[in-house]
C-alpha positions in Angstrom: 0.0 0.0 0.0 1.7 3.5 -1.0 0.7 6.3 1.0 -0.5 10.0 -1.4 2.3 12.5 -1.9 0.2 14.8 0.4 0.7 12.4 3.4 4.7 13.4 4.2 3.7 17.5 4.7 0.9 16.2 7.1 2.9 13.6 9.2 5.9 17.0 9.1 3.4 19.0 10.3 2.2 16.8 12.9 5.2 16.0 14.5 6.3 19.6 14.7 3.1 20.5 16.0 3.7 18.5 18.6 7.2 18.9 19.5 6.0 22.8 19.5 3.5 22.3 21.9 5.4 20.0 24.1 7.7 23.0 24.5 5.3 25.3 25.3 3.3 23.5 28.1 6.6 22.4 29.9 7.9 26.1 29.2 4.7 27.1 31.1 4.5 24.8 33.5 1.4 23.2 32.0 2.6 20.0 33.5 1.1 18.6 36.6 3.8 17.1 38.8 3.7 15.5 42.5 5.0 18.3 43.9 1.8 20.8 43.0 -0.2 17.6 43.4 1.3 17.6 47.1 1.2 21.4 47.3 -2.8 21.2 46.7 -3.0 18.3 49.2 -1.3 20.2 51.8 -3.8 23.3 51.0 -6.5 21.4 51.8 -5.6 19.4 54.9 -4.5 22.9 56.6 -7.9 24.5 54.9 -9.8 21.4 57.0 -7.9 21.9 59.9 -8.7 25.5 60.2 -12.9 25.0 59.5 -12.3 23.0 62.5 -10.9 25.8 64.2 -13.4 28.1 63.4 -16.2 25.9 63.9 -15.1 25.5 67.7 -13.7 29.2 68.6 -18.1 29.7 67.1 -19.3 27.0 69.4 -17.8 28.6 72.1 -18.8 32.3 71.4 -22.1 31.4 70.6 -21.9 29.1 74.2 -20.5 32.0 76.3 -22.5 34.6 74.5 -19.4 36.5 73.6 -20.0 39.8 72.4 -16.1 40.5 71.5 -16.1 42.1 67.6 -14.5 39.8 66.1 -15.0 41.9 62.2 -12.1 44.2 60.8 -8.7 45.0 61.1 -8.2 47.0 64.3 -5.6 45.9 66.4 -8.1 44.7 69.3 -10.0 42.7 66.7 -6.9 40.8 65.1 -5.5 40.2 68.3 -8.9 38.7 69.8 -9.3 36.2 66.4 -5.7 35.4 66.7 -6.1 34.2 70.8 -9.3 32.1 69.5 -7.6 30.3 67.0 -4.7 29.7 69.0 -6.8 28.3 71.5 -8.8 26.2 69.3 -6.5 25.2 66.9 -5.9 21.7 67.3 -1.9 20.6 67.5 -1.3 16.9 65.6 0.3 14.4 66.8 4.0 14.8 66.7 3.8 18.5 66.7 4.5 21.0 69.6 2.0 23.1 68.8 -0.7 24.4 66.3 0.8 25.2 63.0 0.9 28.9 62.3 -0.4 28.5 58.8 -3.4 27.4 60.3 -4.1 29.9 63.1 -3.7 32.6 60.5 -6.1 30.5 58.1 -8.9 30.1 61.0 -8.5 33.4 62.2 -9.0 34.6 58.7 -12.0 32.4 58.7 -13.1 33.8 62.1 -12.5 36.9 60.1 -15.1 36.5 57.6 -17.8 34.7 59.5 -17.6 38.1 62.1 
């Protein structure tokens, strides 16, 4: 079976088609790898760690009838969120404490629901 003489400028074209867009998606880190995979992972499990935290430091606002403003930026309002989500920010097992990137994540939480 002979191929047509128009087949060779389509299988050229195909090929550099593709080694051109092989360049450009590893050029712009189109790829996914394990390390954003992990990245993500990570993300999340601090992201459900500090709903956790949140969810408590509300139960027990809503338990004590705190009237404390949680809402804004001033410094009496940051420092209030950030003493709540130390307190109920839950430390893992083989950790001394609560990782900060999760007390800032739950008091920015704490943040929004206020």
């Amino acid at each position: 079976m002979s191929l047509p003489k128009s087949t060779a400028p389509f299988l050229f074209g195909a090929v550099a088609g593709a080694v051109v867009l092989s360049a450009l998606s590893i050029g712009n880190n189109w790829v996914v790898s394990t390390q954003a995979k992990n990245i993500e992972v990570q993300d999340a499990w601090f992201e459900a760690q500090a709903a956790v935290c949140a969810a408590r430091a509300t139960a027990y606002r809503e338990k004590t009838n705190s009237t404390v403003d949680l809402a804004g930026y001033t410094p009496d309002a940051r420092e209030a969120r950030n003493e709540l989500a130390q307190k109920y920010a839950v430390a893992l097992p083989g950790q001394d404490g609560p990782d900060p990137l999760v007390v800032t994540e739950c008091s920015q939480m704490l943040n929004e629901a206020a």
